[in-house]
N, C-alpha and C positions, 0 to 999 in steps of 0.2 A: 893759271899756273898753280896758284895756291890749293885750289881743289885737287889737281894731279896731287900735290904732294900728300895733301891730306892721305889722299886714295894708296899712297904709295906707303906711308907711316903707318896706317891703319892695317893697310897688309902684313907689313914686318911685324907688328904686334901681335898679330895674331898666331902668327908663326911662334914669335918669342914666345906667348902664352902657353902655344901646343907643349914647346920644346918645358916650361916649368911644370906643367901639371905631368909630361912624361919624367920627369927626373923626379917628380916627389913620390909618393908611395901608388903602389898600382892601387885602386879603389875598386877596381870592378867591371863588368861591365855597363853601358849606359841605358843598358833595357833594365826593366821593373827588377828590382834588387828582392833576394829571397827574405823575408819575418824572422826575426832573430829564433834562433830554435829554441829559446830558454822559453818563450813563452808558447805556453799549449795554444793551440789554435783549432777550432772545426768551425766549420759548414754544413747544417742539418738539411736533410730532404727536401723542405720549404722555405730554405733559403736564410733562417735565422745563422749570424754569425756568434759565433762568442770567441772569449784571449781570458786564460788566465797565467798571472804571473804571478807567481811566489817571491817577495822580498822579503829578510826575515832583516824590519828597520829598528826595533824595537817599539813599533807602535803599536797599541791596544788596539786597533781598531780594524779590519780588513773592509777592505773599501770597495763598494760594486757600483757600478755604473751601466747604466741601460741608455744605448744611445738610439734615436730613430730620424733616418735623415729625411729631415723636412725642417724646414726653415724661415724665414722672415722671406727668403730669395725663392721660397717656390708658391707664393701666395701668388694672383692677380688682385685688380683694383675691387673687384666685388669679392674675394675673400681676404679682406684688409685683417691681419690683426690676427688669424686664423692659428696660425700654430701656436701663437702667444696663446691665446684662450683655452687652446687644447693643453699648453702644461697645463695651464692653472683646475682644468677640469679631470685629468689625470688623478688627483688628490679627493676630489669628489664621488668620483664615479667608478670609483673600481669597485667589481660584485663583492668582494669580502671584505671589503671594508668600509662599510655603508657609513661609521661614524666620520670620516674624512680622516684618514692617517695624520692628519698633524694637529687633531685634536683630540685624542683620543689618550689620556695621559695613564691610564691603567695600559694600556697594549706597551705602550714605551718606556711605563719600569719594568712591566715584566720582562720584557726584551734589552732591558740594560740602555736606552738610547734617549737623547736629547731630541728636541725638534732639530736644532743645525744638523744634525744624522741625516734629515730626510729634504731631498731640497731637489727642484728643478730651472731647468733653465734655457730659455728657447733662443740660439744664434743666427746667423745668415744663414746657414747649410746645415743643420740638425737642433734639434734637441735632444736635451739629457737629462735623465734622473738619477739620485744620488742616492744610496740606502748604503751607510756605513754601520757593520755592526761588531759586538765585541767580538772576540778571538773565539773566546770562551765560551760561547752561548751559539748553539746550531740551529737554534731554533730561530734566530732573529734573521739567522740569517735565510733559513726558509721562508719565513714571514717575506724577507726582501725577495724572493725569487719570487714569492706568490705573485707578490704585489707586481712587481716586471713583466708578469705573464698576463695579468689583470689589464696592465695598461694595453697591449694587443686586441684586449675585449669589453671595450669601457662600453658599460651602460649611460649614455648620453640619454637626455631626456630633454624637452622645452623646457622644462618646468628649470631643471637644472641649470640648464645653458642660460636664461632669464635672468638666472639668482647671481649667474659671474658677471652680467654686463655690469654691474656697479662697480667692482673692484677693479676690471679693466681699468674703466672710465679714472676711477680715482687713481690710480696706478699713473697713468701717464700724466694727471694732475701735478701727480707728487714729481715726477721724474722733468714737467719740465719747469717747474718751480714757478719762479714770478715770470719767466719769458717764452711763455706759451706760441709765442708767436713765430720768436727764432726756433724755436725747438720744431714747429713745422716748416718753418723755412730750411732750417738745414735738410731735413728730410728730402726736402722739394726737390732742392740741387742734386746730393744724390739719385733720385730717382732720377730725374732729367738726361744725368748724365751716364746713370747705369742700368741695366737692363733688370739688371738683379733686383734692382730694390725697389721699390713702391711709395707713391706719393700719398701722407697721412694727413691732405690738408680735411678731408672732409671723415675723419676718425670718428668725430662724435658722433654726426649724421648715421655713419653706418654700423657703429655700434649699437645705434637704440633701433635700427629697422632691418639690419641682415636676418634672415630666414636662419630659425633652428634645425631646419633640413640641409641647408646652404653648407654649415660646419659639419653636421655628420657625414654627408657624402665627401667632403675634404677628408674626414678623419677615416674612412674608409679605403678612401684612394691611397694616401699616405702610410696611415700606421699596419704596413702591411712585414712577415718575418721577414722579407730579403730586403728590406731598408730597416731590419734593425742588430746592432749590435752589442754583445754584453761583454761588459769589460769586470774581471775580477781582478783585485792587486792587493798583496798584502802576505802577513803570512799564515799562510793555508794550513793547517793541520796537515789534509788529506787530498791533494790536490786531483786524484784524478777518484776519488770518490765524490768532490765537486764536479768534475768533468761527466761524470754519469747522471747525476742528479740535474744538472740544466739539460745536457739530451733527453732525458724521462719528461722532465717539465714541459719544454721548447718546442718538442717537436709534435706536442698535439696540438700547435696552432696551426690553424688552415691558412696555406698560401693560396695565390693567385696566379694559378695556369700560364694568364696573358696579362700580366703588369703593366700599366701605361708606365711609358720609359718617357725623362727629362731630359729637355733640353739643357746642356750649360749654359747657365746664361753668361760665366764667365768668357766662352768662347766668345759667343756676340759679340761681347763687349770688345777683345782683344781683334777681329777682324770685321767690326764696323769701323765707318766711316768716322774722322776727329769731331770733339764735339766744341761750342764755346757757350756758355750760357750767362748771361746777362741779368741780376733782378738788380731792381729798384724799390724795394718797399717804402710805403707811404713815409713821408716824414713824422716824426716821433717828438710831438711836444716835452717829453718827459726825457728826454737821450740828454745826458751828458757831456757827450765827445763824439762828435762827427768818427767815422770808419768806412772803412772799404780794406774789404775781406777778398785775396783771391786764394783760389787752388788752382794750381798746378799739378797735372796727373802725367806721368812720363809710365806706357806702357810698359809693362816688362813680360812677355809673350813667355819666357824661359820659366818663371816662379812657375807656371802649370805645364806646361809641355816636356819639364826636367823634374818635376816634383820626386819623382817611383825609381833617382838613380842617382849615385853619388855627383852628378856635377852640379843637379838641383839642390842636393845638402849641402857641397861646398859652396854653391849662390848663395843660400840663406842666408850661413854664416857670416858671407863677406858682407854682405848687405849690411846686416845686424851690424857687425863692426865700422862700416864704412858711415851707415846711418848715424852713430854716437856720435863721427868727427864730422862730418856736417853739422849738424844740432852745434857741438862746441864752435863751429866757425861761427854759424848763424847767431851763438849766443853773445860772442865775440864782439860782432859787428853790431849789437844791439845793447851792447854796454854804452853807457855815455848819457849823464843826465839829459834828459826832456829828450832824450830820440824817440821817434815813433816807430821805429825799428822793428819789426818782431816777424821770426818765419822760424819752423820747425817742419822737420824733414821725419815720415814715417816709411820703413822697409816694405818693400812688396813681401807680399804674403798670400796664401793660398786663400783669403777669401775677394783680397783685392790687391789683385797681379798690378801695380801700378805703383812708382813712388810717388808718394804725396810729398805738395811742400804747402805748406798753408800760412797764407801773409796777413798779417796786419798791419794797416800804417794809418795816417791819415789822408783825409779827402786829395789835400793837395800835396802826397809825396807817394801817393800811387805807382806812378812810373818810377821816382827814383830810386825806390824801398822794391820794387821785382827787375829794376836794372842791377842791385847788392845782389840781392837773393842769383841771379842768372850767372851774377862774377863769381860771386866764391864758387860756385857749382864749376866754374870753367876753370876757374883757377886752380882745383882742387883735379879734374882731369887732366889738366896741360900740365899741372907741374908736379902733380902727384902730393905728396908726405912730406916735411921736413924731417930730421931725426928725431927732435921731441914731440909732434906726433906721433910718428910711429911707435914711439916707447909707449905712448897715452892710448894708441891704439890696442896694442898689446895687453895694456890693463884692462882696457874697457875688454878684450876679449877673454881673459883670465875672471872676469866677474860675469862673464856669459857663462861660463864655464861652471863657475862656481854652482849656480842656478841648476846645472844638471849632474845633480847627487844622482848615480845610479845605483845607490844604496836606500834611494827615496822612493816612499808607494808614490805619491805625487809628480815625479817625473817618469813614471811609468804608464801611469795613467793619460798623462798630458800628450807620452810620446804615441803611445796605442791608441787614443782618440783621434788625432790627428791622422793616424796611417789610415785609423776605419773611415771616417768622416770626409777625406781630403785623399787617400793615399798616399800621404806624404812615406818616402821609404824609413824602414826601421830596421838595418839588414844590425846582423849582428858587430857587437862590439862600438855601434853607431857612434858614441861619446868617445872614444879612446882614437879610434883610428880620424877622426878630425881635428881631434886635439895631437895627433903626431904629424898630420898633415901641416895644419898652420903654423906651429911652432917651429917649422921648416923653411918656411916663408923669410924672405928676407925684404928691405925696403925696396929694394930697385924692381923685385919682384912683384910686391904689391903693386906698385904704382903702374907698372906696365898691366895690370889686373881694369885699374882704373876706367881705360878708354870701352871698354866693352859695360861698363856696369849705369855709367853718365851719359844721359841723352844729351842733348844740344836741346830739343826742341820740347817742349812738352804737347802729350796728343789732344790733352784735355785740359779745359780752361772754365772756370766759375767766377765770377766776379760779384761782387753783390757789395751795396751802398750804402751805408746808411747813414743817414743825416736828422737833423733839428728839425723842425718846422720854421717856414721862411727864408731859411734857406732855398741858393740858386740850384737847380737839378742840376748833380753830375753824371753823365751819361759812358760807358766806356763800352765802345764796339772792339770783334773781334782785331780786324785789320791794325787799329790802333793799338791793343796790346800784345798782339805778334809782332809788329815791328818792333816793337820794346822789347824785345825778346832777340831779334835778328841782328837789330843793331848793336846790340851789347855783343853777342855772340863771334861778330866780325870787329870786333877793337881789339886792337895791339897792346898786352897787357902785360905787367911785371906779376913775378909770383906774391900771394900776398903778405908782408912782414906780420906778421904777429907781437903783438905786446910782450914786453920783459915783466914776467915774474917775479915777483919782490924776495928776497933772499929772505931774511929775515922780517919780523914783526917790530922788536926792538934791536938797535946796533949792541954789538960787541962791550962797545963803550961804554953805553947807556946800561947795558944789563951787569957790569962790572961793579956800580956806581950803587946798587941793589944788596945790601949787605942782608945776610940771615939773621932776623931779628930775635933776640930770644921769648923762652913763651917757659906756663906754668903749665906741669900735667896737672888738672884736676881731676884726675883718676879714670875711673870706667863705669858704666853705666851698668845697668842690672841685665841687660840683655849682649853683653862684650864689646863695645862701645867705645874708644877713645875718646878723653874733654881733653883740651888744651886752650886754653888764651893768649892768643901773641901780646906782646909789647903794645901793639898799639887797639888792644883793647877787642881786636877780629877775636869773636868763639869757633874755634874747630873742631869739629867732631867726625871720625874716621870711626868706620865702619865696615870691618875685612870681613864678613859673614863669608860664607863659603859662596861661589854664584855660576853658574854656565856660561854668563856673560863674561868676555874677555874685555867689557869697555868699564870705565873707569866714570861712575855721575857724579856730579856735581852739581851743589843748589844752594846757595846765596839768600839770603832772604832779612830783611829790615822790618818789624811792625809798622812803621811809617811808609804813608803813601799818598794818593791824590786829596785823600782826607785833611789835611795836612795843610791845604792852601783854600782862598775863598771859592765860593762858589763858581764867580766870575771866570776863574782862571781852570776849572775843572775840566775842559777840554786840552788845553796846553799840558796840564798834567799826564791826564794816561794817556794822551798822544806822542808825548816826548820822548820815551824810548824805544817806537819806532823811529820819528825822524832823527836818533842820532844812528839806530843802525841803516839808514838810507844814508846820512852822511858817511860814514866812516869814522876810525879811530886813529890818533895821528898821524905820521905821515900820509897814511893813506885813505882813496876814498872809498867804498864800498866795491868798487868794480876792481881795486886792486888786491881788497881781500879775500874777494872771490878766486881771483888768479891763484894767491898764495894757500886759501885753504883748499884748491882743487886736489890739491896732491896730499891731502891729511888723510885721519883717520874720523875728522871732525869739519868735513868738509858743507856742513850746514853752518857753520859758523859756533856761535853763541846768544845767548837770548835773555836780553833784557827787558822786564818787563815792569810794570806800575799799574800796579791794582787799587782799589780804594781804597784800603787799609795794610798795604804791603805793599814793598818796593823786593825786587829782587835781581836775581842773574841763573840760568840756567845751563851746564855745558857736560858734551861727556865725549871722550874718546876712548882712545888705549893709551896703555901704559908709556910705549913712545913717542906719543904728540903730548904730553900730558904738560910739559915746557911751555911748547907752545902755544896752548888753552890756556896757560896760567897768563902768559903776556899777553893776551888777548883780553881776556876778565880784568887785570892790570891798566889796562890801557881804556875800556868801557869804564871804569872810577875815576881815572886819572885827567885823559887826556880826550873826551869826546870833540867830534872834529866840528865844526860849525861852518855852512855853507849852504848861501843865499839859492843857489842853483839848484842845488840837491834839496832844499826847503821843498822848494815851488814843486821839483820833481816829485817827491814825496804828496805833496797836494792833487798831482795828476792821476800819480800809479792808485791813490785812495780813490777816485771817483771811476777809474777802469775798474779799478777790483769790485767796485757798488754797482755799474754798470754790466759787466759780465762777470755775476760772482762765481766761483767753483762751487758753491754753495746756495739752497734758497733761501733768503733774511725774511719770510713769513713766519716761521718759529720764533725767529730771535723778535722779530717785534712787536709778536703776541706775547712772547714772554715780558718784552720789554714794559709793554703796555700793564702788564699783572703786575709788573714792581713797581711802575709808577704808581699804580691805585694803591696800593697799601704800603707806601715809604719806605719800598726795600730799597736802602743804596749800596749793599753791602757787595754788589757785582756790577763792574763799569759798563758803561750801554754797548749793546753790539748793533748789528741791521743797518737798519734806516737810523736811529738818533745817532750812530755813533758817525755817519756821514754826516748827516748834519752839524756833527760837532767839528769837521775839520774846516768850515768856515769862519768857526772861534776859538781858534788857536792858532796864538803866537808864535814866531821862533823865537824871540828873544826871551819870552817866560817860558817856553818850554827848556830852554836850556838852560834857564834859572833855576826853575824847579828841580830839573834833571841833575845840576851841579849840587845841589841843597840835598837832594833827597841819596845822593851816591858819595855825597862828600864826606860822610863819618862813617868810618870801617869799623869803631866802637857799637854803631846800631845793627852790627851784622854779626849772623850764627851763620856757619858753612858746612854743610854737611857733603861728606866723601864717602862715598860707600861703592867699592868692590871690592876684586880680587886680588889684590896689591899688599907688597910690601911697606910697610908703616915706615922702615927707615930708608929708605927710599922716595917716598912722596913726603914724607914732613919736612923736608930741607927746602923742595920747592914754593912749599905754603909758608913757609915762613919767610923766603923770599919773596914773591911777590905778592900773597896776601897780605904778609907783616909789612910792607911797604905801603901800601895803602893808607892815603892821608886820614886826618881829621881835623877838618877846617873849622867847626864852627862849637865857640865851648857849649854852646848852651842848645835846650832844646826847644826849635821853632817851632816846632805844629803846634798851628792852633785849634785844632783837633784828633788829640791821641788818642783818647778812649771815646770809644761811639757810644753816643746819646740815647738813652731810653728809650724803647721801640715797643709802640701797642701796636696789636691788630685791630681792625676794627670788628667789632660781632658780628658773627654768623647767626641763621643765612644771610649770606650775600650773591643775588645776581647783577650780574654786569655784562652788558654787553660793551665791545667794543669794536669799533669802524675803521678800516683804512684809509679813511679819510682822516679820520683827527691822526691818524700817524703822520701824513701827511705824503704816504708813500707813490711811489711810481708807478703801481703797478695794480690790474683786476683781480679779483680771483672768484674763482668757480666752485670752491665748495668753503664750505663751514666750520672752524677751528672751534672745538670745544674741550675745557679741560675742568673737571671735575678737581677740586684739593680740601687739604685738609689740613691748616696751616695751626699748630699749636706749640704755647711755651713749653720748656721744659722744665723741672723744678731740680735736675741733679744734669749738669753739664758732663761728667766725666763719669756715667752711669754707661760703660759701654757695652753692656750685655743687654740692656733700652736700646739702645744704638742697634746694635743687632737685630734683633727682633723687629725693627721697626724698618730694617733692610730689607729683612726676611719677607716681610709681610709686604713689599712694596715689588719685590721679585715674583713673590708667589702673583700678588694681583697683574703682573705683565705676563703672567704666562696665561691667567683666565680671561684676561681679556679680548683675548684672541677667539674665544666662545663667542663674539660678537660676530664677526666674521662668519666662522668655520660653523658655525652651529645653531649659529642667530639668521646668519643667511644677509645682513645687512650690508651694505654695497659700502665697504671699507678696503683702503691698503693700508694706511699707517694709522696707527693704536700702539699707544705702549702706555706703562704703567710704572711708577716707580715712587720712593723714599727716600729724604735725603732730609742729611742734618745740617741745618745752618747754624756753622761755628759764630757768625760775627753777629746776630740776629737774637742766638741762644734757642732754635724753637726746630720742630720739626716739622717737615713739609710732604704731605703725601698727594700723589697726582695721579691722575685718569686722563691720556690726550687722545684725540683724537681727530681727524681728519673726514668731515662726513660731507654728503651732498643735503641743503636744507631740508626738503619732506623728511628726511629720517633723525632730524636734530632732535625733535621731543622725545620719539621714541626711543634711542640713544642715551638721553640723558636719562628714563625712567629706567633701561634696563641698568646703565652705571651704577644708580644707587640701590638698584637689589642685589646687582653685586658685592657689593660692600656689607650690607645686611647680610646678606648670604654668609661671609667670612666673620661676622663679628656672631654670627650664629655657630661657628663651625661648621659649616654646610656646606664640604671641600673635601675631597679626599686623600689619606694619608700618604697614597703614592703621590699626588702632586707636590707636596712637604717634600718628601724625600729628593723626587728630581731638582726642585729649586734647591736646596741643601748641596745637591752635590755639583752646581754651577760653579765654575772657575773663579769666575769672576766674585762669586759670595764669599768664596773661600780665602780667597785673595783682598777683601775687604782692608785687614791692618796692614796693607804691602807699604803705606808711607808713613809708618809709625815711629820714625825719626823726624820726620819734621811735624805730626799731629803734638809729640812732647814737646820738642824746644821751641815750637812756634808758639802754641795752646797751654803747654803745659797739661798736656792728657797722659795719663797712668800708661807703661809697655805692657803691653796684652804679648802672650808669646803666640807664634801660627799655631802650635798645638793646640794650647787653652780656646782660640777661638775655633778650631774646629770640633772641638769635642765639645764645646758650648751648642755649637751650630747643631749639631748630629745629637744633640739632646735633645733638640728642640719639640714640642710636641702640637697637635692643634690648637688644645688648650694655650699653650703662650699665644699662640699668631690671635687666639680669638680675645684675651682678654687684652695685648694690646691695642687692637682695633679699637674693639669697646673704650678702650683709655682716652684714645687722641681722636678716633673718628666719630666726633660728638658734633650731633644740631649745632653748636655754636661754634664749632669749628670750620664749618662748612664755607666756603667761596663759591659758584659756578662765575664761568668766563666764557665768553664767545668773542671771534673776531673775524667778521665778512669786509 
């Protein structure tokens, strides 16, 4: 009986459905929707396509894109890796550009262009090359069209294909950081369970023995004109004298009569049989925290079969929308100290029609963490939205919205890639008429949307375990977690209540009680700068520079820090102002201030931190939450929350985050290992020691510490810097900054000023071992970094400062000669200069990432390099392009806290860029000669 009804509700909805999508605006019809006519579009004789569109965004830059579809999804198990190799060989091998286009630093000022200008990148279902050039310069941009027409006739060679298997090799090194292992294991599962994609367990095997014949007949079969596409965007001078010029270029490539034609393997996938996959990898001495990982894959046949017509666009969208409030349910249900809780929900999409949910929990809450996951999803179909939902739905789809600027070359290029790549439709007006559509929508509407979008059942199931060693094997077949799935499915369930969001931060009452203390103006800075000192001793300094940015910074900061207390306790220090923001600030606990800051403009919170030598607070919104960020910052001095629960929690989520980092800690604990050898304390440990230090830390000294180190608003400068009214925000700073206690008269640390610091003489070699890190983890190739660590005799010399940027910029751009020119089997190499404020000395570095045979060789070419630039043996267009980096330019951007923290001189942006754009070889080579002297010298290694 219950099935009839189902059967009979299901009808009427769909009915209801018909009758909402005919009353909202007519969209079209449901066959392949026609190309918006703004953008030119042709089809040449041999099958090349090209799209160009004119935005006129205000950007320098017109943006071209070469798309050719072949992908990670159209390899087999014997061309593993195949289109990857082919971008990377693209850069190599094209006939006119024998030097390798991204080293070539004469071609790239002549043509006005950065290396980021030139870039590719290989997906499931195409690759793409990126050649952005100026506006103003025709030439660069023929250079880009050459180069596009080059990539259809690449001279491949052994020799050449031989010379990339290194960088591959290191490439996936770097990418899967210390967990090599999961990083083929995830692979595995997708393969297993998708047609599309390919198992990399045996990557390295066939990268050192696949046949250099093997990729060119690939690159033959593939990079043919009717699989490629070129995309222009931007704004075009002369748009249809562009339009002549790619037909003159494009259309002398030779197509192919009889194209071997692809199978979808999306199809397979959608009308094969369900799958369920099972691993068990070996138990892991080094694991942490037991786990068991499922995915859930619920078909969705419609993302491809509706792609080329408005009900497919209207799917996306809802998807997209419907995806954010799932995630908040899930994130919901996974609030609550020490749950194991965790499942996120991703939108079918055209390269995987399918929604994913992906679990994590522990060994033994397997079933009841995908019986949550299976409720909310049913609860959310049977009962639809509540009102505050919907509202939160609406925004989340108003910030979808936002993302498609059609005044932007970037969402033009996104939307035109997609139509060539996927067909996804682009009829005209795409953005406006979806955006009149959903804002039509009402909730009872949505919600009857709901039953058609939520499977019951998922088709696709992955499980995987992972445990300790000695541990008892947990084993999960399919039958047993389909039931777990069916049973939940058929319970009788109420809709789910959701948590009450906290009104306020502080009451009515309490913020009454907050009197506006008074304060001295101590005038204005040399650069326009408000000083002010409250009453209770807080420095404020407002900073209205003119800004783009509508948010409002904020930055707190105390010279006292973990320095401050014994050695012993040195973990409970810079660990403390995590576990108070795991804790919470009064009334509430961290999961309540998530609720309340969901709906700000500062919805990351606020961030407190404890450095070695500095305590601080970090926060910024807009002008309307700026109240609220004040009682927040108020409340992290005032009233931190202390709690046994959230302690321990806090202990857990630190050994998750060490165990699956979003990041690899191989850098940070070679780095970490270089500070120990030469007594740099002046950066708190990261990696591996800084886990190791949450074994020696307190909660009771951390929150001592924590109280001691935030207790006196006399050791605090606060700097505010936007685009805001002065008599407008100083009323609030003076309320709740000037409220800010001070407990203790005198001053505790027992070390304020850092102790005399030698280096030891150069040369120095050192090798160092993962084994004395003590770390969890193998690695496969060989960290080496080249420095040059020296005093400096004038602190506040920042035109030395400069130069010694300069010259640490220019060396990361030469370095890349190792690579591109050296031919050595590298992916990561970078170079740079940095000044340590708390140390007093400058430090210059050479890293790199190699495979052992090539470490001597490596470290002999480093230091000709080096020679090389202290010779001047560099040419003046490379000066120039580093000179006109963002980021060089932008060097004094924190020159309000470099003064009142340091007490360093204000440099105006002008002075230093005309400093910069002075600069000649002669400086880059006499200060080499200065600091990069024999007794300067460190080498470092760590395998």
């Amino acid at each position: 009986m219950k099935r009839i009804i189902k059967l009979v509700l299901f009808a009427l909805m769909q009915i209801t459905s018909n009758n909402i999508i005919g009353a909202s605006p007519q969209l079209g019809p449901v066959d392949s929707l026609a190309l918006d006519p703004s953008i030119i579009y042709g089809r040449l004789p041999n099958g090349f396509t090209y799209y160009i569109k004119s935005v006129k965004d205000g950007g320098d830059r017109i943006n071209m894109r070469l798309y050719v579809k072949v992908g990670s999804s159209h390899q087999n198990n014997d061309e593993l890796n195949f289109p990857h190799a082919l971008e990377h060989l693209a850069f190599k091998c094209a006939q006119d550009f024998p030097n390798n286009l991204l080293n070539d630093p004469l071609l790239l000022a002549r043509l006005g262009l950065a290396q980021k200008d030139i870039f590719g990148q290989t997906q499931y279902f195409s690759t793409w090359y990126s050649f952005n050039v100026p506006i103003a310069n025709p030439d660069a941009m023929d250079t880009g069209l050459l180069w596009f027409e080059n990539i259809s006739d690449l001279r491949l060679t052994k020799e050449i294909i031989d010379q990339e298997r290194g960088p591959l090799r290191q490439e996936t090194v770097f990418r899967a950081g210390t967990d090599l292992k999961g990083h083929f294991r995830r692979k595995q599962i997708r393969a297993e369970l998708f047609p599309c994609q390919s198992d990399y367990s045996d990557f390295f095997g066939h990268n050192q023995n696949f046949s250099a014949d093997s990729l060119i007949q690939f690159y033959k079969k593939w990079y043919r004109p009717d699989r490629m596409g070129l995309i222009v965007v931007g704004d075009i001078p002369d748009v249809h004298a562009l339009e002549q010029r790619i037909k003159t270029r494009f259309s002398k490539i030779k197509g192919d009569p009889y194209p071997p034609q692809w199978e979808d393997c999306r199809l397979t996938y959608l009308e094969g049989s369900n799958s369920f996959i099972a691993l068990n990898p070996e138990p892991d001495e080094n694991r942490k925290l037991e786990e068991v990982e499922l995915q859930l894959y619920f078909r969705d046949p419609k993302t491809i079969t509706e792609h080329n017509n408005w009900n497919g666009l209207r799917r996306r969208l809802i998807w997209n929308v419907l995806n954010k409030i799932i995630n908040i349910r899930f994130t919901e249900e996974g609030r609550g100290y020490n749950k194991t809780f965790y499942a996120l929900g991703s939108s079918p999409d055209p390269i995987m029609p399918a929604y994913k949910v992906v679990i994590k929990t522990g060994v033994d809450q397997a079933e009841k963490t995908t019986r949550q996951v299976i409720r909310t999803l049913q609860s959310i179909k049977r009962f639809g939205l509540g009102e505050e939902e919907w509202n939160l739905a609406q925004k989340e789809y108003w910030k979808i919205q936002e993302q498609m600027d059609t005044l932007d070359s970037n969402y033009w290029m996104q939307q035109i890639g997609d139509y060539f790549t996927h067909g996804v439709a682009l009829p005209k007006n795409k953005a406006t008429v979806l955006q009149q559509w959903f804002s039509k929508f009402s909730l009872k509407e949505f919600n009857v949307l709901l039953e058609q979008y939520i499977s019951d059942v998922p088709s696709d199931i992955a499980v995987t375990v992972l445990q300790q060693s000695g541990d008892v094997p947990v084993h999960h077949r399919e039958t047993e977690v389909r039931n777990w799935i069916m049973q939940t499915i058929g319970e009788d369930m109420e809709p789910i209540e959701l948590p009450k969001t906290p009104a306020r931060l502080i009451t009515k009452k309490e913020t009454s009680t907050l009197e506006k203390v008074r304060y001295t103006d101590m005038g204005t800075t040399d650069w326009g700068a408000r000083k002010f000192m409250l009453a209770n001793g807080t420095k404020v300094v407002l900073d209205t520079s003119p800004s783009n940015d509508p948010r409002i910074q904020l930055h707190g900061f105390s010279p006292k820090g973990a320095a401050c207390f014994p050695k012993t306790d040195k973990f409970s220090a810079i660990n403390a102002a995590n576990i108070v923001k795991n804790a919470g600030v009064g009334d509430y606990d961290k999961f309540a201030l998530e609720r309340f800051l969901s709906g700000t403009s500062f919805w990351q919170g606020v961030h407190p931190y404890i450095d070695y030598r500095e305590t601080g607070i970090r926060a910024d919104a807009e002008l309307e939450d700026l109240e609220n960020m004040l009682q927040l910052v108020f409340l992290y001095f005032t009233d931190p929350r202390m709690d046994r629960e959230a302690f321990e929690d806090w202990h857990t989520q630190e050994k998750k985050r060490f165990q699956d980092p979003t990041y690899s800690p191989l850098s940070l604990d070679f780095f970490e290992s270089i500070k120990e050898y030469v007594e740099d304390p002046s950066i708190i440990p990261q990696g591996t020691r800084r886990f190791q230090g949450i074994f020696g830390t307190d909660m009771y000294k951390a929150y001592r510490i924590y109280r001691q180190l935030y207790g006196n608003a006399r050791d605090y400068t606060f700097i505010v810097s936007g685009n805001f009214p002065i008599r407008k925000v100083l009323p609030l700073l003076q309320k709740y900054l000037g409220n800010l206690p001070n407990q203790n008269s005198g001053d505790t640390c027992i070390s304020r000023h850092p102790v005399a610091h030698t280096l030891p003489k150069g040369p120095v070699y050192k090798k160092f071992y993962v084994s004395e890190m003590s770390a969890a983890y193998k690695m496969k190739s060989v960290k080496y970094s080249l420095r040059y660590m020296a005093k400096l005799n004038d602190p506040m010399d920042w035109k030395e400062q400069l130069r010694m940027e300069t010259l640490g910029y220019l060396m990361n751009y030469r370095i890349k000669e190792l690579r591109f020119l050296k031919n050595a089997s590298l992916y990561i190499m970078n170079a740079g200069a940095t000044y340590n404020r708390e140390l007093m000395q400058y430090e210059f570095r050479m890293s790199l990432d190699c495979i052992p045979e090539e470490l001597e060789m490596l470290q002999k070419m480093c230091k000709e390099m080096v020679e090389e630039v202290k010779k001047g043996q560099f040419a003046h267009e490379i000066l120039d392009n580093v000179v006109d980096k963002p980021g060089l330019l932008n060097i004094p951007r924190s020159t309000n806290y470099h003064h009142f923290r340091y007490n360093e001189p204000y440099v105006s942006p002008l002075e230093v860029e005309q400093f910069l754009r002075s600069l000649s070889i002669r400086d880059i080579q006499e200060v080499a000669r200065k600091y990069l002297k024999e007794e300067h010298l460190f080498e470092f290694t760590y395998q």
